[in-house]
C-alpha positions as a Markdown table, in Angstrom:
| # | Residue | x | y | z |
|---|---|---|---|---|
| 1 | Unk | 29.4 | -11.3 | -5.2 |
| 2 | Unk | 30.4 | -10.2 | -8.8 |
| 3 | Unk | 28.7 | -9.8 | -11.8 |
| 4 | Unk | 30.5 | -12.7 | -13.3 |
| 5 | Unk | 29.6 | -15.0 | -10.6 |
| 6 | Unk | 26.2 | -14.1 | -10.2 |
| 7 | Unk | 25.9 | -14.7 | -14.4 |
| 8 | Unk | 26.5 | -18.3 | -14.0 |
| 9 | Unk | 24.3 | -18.9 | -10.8 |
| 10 | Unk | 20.5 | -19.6 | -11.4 |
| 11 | Unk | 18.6 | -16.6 | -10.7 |
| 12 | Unk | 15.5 | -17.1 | -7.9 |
| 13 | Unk | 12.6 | -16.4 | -8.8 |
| 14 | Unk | 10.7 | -14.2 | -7.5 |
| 15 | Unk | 7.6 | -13.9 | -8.8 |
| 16 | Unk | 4.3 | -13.9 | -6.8 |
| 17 | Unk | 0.3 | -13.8 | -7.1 |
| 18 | Unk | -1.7 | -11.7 | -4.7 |
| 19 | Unk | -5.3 | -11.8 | -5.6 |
| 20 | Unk | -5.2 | -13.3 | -9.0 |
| 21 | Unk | -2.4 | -10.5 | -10.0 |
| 22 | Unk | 0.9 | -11.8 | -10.9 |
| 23 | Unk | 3.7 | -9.8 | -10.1 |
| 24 | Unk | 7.5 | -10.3 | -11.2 |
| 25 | Unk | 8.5 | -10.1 | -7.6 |
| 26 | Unk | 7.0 | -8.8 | -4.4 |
| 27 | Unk | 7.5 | -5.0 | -4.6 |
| 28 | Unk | 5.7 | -2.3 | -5.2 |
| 29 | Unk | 4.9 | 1.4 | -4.1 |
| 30 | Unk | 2.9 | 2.5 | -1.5 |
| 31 | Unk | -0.1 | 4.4 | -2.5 |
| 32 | Unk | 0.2 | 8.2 | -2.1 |
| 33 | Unk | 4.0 | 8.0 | -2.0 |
| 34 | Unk | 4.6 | 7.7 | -6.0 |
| 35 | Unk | 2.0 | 9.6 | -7.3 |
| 36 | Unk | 0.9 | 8.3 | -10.9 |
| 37 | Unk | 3.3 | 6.8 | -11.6 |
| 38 | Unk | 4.9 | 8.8 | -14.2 |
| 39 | Unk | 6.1 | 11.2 | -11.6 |
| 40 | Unk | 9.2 | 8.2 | -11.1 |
| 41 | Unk | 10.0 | 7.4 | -14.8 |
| 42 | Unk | 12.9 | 9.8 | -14.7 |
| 43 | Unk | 14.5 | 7.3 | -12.3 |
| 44 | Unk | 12.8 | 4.1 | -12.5 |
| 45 | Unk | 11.6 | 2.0 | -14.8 |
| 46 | Unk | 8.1 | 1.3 | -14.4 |
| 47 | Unk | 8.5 | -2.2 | -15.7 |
| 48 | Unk | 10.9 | -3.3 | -13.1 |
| 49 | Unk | 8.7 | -3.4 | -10.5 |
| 50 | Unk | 6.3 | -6.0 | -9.3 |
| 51 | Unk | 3.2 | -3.6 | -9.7 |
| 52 | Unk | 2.2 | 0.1 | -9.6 |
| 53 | Unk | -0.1 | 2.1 | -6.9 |
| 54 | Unk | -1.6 | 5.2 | -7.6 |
| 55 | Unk | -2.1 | 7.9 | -5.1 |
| 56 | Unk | -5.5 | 7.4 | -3.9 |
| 57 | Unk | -8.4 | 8.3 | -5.8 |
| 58 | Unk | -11.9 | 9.7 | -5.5 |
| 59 | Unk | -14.9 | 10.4 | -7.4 |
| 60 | Unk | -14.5 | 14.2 | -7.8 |
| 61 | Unk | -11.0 | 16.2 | -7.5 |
| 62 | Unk | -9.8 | 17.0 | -3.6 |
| 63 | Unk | -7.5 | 19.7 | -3.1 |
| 64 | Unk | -6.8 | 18.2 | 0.3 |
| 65 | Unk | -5.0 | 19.8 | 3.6 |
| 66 | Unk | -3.5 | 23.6 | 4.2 |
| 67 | Unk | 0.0 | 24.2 | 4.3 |
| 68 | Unk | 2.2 | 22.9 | 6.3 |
| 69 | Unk | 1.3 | 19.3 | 5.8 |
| 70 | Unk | 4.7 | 17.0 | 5.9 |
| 71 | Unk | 7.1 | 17.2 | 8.6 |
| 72 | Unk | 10.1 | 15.7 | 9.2 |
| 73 | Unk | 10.3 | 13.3 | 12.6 |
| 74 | Unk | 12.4 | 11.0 | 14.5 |
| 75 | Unk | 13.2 | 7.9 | 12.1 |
| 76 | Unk | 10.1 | 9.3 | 9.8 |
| 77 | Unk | 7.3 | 11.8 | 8.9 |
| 78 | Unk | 4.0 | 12.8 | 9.5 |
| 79 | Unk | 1.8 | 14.0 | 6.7 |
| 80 | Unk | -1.7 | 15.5 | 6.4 |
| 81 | Unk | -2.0 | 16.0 | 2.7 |
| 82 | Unk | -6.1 | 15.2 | 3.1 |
| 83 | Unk | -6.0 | 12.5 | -0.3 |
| 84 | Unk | -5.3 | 15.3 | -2.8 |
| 85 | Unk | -6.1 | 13.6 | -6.5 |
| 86 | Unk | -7.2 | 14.8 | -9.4 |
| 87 | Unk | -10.3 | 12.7 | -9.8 |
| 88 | Unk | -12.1 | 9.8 | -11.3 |
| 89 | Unk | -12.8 | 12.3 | -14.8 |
| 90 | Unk | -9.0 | 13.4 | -14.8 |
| 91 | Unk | -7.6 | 10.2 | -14.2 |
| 92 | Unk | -9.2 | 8.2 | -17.0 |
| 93 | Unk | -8.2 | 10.7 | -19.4 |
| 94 | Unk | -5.1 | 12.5 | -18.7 |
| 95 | Unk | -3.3 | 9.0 | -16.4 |
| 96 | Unk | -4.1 | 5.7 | -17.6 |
| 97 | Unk | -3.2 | 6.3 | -21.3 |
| 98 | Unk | 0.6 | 6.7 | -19.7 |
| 99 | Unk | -0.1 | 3.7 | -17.1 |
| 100 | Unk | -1.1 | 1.6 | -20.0 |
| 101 | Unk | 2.2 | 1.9 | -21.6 |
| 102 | Unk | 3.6 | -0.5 | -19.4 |
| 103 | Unk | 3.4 | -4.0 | -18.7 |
| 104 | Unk | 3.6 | -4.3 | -14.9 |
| 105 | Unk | 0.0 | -4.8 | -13.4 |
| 106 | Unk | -1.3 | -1.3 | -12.3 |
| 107 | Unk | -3.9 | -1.0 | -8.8 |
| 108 | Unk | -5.5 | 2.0 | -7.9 |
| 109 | Unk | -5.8 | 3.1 | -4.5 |
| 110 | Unk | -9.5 | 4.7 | -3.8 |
| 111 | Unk | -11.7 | 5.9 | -1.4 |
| 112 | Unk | -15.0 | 7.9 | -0.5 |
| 113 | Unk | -16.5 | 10.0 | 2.0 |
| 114 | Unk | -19.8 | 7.8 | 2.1 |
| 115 | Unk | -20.8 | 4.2 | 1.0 |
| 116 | Unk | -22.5 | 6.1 | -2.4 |
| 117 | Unk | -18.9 | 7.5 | -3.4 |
| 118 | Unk | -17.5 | 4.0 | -2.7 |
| 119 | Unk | -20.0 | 2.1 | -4.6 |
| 120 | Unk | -19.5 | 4.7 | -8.2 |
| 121 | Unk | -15.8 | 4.8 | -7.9 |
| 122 | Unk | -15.6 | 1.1 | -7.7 |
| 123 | Unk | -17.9 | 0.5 | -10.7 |
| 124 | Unk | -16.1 | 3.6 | -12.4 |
| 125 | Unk | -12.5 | 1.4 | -12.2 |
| 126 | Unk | -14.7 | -1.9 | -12.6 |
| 127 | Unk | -14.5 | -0.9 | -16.8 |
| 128 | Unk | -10.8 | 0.5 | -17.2 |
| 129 | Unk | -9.6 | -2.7 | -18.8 |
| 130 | Unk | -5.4 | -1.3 | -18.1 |
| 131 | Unk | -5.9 | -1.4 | -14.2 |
| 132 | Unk | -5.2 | -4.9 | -12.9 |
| 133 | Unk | -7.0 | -4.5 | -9.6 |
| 134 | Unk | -8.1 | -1.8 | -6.9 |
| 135 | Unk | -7.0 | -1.4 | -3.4 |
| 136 | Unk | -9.7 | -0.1 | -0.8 |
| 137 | Unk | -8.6 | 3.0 | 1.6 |
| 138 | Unk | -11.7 | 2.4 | 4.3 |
| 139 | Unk | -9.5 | 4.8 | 6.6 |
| 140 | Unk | -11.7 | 7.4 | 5.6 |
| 141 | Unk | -14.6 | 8.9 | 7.9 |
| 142 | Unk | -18.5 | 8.0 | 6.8 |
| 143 | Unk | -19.8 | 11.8 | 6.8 |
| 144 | Unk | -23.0 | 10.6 | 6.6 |
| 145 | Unk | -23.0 | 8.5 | 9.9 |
| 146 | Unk | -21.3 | 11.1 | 11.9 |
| 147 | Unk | -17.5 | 11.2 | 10.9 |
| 148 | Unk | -16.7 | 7.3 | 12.1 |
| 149 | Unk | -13.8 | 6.1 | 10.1 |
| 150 | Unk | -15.3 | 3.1 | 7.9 |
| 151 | Unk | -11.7 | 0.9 | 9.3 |
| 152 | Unk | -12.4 | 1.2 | 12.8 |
| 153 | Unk | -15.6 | -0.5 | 13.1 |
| 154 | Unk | -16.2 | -3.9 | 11.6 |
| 155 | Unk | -19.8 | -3.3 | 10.9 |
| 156 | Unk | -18.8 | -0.4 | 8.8 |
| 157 | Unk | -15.7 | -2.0 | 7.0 |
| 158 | Unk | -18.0 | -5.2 | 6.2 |
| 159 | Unk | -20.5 | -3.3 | 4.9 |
| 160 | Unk | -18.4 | -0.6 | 2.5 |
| 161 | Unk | -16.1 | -3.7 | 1.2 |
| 162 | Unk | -19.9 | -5.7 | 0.6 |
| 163 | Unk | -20.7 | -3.1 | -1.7 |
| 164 | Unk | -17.5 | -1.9 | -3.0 |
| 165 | Unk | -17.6 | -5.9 | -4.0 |
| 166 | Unk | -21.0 | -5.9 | -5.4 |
| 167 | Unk | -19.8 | -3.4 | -8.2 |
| 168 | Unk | -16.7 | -4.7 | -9.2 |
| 169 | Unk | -15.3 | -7.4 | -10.7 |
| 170 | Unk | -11.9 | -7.2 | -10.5 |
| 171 | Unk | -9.5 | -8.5 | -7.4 |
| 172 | Unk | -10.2 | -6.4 | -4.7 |
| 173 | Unk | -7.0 | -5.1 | -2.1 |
| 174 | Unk | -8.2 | -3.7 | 1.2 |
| 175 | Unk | -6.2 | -1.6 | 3.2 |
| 176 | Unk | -6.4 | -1.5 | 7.0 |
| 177 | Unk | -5.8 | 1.1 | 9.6 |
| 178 | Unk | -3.3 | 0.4 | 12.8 |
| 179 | Unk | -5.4 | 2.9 | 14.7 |
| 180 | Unk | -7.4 | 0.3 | 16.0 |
| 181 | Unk | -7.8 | -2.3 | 18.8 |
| 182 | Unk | -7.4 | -5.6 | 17.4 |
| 183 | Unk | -6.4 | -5.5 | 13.7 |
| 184 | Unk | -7.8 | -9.1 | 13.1 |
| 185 | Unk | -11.0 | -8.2 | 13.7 |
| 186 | Unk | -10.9 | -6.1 | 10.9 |
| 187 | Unk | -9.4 | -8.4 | 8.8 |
| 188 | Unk | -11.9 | -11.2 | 9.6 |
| 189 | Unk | -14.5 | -8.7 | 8.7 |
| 190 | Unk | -13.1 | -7.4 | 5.5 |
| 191 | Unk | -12.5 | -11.4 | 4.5 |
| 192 | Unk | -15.7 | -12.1 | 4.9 |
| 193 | Unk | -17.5 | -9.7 | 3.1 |
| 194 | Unk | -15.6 | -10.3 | -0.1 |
| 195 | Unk | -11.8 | -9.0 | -0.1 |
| 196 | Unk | -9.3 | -10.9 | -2.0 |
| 197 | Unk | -6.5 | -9.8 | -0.7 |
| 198 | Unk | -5.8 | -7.4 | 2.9 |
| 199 | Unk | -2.5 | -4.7 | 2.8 |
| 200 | Unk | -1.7 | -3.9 | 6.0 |
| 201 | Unk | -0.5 | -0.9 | 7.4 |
| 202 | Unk | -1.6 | 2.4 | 6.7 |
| 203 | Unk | 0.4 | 5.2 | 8.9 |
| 204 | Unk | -0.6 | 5.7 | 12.4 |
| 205 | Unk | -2.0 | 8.6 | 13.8 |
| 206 | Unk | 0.5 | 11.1 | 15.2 |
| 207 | Unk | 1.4 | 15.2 | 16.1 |
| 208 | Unk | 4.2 | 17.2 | 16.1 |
| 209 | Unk | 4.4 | 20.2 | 17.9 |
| 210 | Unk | 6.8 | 23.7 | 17.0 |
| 211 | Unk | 8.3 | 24.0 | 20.6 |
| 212 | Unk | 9.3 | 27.7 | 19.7 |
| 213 | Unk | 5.7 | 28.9 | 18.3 |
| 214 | Unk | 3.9 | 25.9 | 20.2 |
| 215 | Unk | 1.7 | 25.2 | 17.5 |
| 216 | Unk | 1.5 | 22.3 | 15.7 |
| 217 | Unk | 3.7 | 21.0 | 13.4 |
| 218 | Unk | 1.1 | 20.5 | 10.7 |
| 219 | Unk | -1.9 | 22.8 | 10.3 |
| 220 | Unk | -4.6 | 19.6 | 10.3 |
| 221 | Unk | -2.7 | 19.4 | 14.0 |
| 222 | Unk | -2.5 | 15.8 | 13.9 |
| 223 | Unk | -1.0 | 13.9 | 10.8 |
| 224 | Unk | -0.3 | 10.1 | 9.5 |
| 225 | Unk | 3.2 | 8.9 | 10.8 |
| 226 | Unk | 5.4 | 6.6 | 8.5 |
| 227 | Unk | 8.8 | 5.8 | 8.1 |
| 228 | Unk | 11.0 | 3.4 | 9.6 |
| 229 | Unk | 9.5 | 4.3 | 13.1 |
| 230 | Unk | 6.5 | 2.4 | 12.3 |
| 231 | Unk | 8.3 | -0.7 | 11.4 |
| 232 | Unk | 7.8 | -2.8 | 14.0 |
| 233 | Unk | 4.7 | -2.1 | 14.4 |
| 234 | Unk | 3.8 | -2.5 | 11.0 |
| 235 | Unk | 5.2 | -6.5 | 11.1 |
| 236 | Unk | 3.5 | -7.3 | 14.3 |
| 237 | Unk | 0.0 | -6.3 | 13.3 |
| 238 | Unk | 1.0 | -8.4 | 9.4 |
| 239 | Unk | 2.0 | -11.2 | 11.1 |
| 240 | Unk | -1.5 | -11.3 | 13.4 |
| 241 | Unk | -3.6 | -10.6 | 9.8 |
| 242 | Unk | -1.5 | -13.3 | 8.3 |
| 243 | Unk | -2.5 | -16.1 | 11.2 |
| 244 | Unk | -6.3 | -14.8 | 11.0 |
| 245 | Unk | -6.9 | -15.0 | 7.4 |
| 246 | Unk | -6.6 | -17.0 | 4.3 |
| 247 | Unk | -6.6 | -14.5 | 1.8 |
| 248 | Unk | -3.1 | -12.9 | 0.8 |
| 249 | Unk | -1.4 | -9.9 | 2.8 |
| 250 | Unk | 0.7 | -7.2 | 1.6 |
| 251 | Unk | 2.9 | -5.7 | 3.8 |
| 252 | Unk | 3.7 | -2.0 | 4.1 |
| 253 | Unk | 5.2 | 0.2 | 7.0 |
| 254 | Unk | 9.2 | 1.8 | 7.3 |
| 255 | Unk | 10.5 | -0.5 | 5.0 |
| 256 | Unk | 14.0 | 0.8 | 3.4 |
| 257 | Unk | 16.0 | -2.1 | 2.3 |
| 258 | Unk | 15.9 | -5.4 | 1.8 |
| 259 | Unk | 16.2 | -6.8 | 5.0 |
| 260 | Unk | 12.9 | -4.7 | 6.2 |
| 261 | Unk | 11.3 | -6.0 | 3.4 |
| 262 | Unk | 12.1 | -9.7 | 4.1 |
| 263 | Unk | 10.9 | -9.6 | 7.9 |
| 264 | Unk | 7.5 | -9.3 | 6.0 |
| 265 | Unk | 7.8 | -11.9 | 4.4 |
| 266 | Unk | 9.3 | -14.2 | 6.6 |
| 267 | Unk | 5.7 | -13.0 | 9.0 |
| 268 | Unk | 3.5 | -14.3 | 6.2 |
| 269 | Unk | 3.4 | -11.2 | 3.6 |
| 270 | Unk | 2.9 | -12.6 | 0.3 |
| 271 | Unk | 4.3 | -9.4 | -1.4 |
| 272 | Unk | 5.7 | -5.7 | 0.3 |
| 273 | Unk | 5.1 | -1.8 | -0.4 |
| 274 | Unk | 7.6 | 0.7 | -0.2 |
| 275 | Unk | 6.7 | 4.0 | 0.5 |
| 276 | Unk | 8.3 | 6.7 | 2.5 |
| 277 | Unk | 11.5 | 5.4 | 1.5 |
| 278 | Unk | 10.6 | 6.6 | -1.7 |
| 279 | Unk | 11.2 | 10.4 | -0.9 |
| 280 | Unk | 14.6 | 9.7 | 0.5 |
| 281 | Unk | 15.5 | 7.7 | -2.5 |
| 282 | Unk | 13.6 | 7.3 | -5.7 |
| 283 | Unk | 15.2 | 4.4 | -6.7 |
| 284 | Unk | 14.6 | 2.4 | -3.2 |
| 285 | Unk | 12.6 | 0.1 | -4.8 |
| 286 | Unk | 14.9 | -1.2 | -6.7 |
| 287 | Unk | 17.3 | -1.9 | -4.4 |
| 288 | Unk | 15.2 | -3.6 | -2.1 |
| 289 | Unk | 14.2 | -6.1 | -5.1 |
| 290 | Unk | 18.2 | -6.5 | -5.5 |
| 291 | Unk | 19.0 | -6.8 | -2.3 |
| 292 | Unk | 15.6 | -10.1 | -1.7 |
| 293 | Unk | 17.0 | -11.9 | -5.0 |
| 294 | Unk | 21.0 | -11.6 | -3.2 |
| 295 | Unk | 19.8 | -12.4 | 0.2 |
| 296 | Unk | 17.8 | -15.7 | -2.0 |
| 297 | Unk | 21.0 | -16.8 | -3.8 |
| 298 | Unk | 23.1 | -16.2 | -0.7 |
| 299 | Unk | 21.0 | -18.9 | 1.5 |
| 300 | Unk | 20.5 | -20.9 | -1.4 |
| 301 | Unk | 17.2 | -20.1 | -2.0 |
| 302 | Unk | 15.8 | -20.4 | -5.6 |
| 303 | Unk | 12.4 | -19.6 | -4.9 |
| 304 | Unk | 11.1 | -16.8 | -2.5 |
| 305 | Unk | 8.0 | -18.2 | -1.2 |
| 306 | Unk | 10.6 | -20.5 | 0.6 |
| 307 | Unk | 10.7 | -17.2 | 2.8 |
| 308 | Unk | 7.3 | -16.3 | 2.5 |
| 309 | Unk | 5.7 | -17.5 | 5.6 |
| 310 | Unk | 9.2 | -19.4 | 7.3 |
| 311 | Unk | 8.7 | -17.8 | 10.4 |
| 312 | Unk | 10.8 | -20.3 | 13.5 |
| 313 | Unk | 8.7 | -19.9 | 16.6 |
């Protein structure tokens, strides 16, 4: 359609809330796949987008994983970077200045090694007035209760979102791991113990192996696997969270265009995240936001939570 032609049609809208956060339309980065922020501006603008996610946060600074940590794969990448951030300290001072600057809502990804780290970071965010809400990484192993990843046991994700909730105020995002048995079990847990809002998928476990040197791909051995591979996947397990809950979802996993984004949607997502896609092309997003509000005006459409949830079974 021309520019002309779109000019004099009424443009959808395609705003959404997710968790008391309004957003100007459904997209936004996945965390640890923009850093900042301000690593994009040279080919974005930040205000274009229906919020911002940081890279994922901690309490002190991680250096994360040795060399090699991203390889390439079949429709997608692994990646062991091991959360490298610069810290709670760093991040006040030296990122949200920048972040603030802006006027879409900004979340920050965060995460702990035990339920103490958890509880500060959450009340550290609780009194940065600039971020809009937090999203909860519980893939993360409890070191103090021998290594089990808080996601993978609903005990342990109930009890690190209850107090994660206890010391914050603001909406709360969790983020669930595939590597599970039954997603909704998780979800149901996280629900109940206080999240406002579930984003579902985080990357699935995987390894690559160097057929030549037979050693592994990455030197953590194993690594998270994204991309485009993970799609499906990633649509199945939001559509079982979105029939098990009542709180919001936000869909993330291999999404590259528009029409990936909208089959999270159509499964219940109330709003999508875009991440490896981002490394191919830094302006993804962008075109995936096009692309919903043409596929809206094409069916007639001027509102996109007509999509949101219009699965036909």
């Amino acid at each position: 359609m021309t520019t002309s032609k779109m000019a004099n049609l009424k443009r959808p809208n395609l705003s959404v809330e997710v968790a008391g956060i309004k957003m100007r339309n459904p997209v936004m980065p996945a965390s640890g796949t923009f850093g900042y922020g301000e690593e994009y501006t040279p080919f974005l603008d930040l205000n274009q987008l229906g919020a911002v996610v940081t890279k994922g946060l901690s309490l002190r600074p991680k250096a994360g994983n040795a060399m090699p940590r991203i390889t390439e794969t079949v429709s997608g990448m692994l990646n062991a970077i091991g959360l490298q951030n610069v810290g709670i300290d760093a991040f006040i001072r030296d990122k949200v200045p920048f972040l603030s600057r802006f006027e879409t809502p900004v979340i920050v990804n965060f995460f702990g090694n035990s339920l103490e780290e958890y509880g500060e970071v959450a009340a550290r965010l609780n009194d940065i007035s600039a971020i809009a809400g937090v999203e909860l990484n519980i893939s993360c192993p409890n070191v103090k209760q021998g290594g089990i990843v808080f996601g993978t046991d609903p005990a342990a994700a109930s009890e690190v979102v209850s107090l994660v909730r206890s010391r914050l105020q603001k909406p709360l995002i969790v983020k669930l791991t595939p590597n599970v048995t039954d997603i909704t079990v998780i979800a149901r847990a996280v629900e109940e113990a206080g999240a406002d809002a579930i984003c579902c998928i985080n990357t699935l476990t995987g390894m690559s192996i160097d057929v030549r040197s037979r050693k592994p791909s990455l030197a953590n051995k194993t690594g998270g696997l994204s991309g485009p591979a993970i799609r499906p996947v990633a649509v199945r397990m939001v559509y079982q969270v979105a029939q098990t809950v009542k709180i919001p979802v936000i869909g993330v996993g291999g999404i590259v265009n528009a029409m990936d984004a909208l089959e999270f949607l159509i499964v219940g997502a109330t709003a999508v995240q875009v991440g490896t896609a981002n490394f191919i092309d830094p302006t993804a997003m962008i075109s995936v936001i096009d692309g919903i509000e043409q596929f809206c005006i094409d069916e007639g459409m001027d509102d996109i939570h007509q999509l949101i949830g219009s699965l036909q079974l």
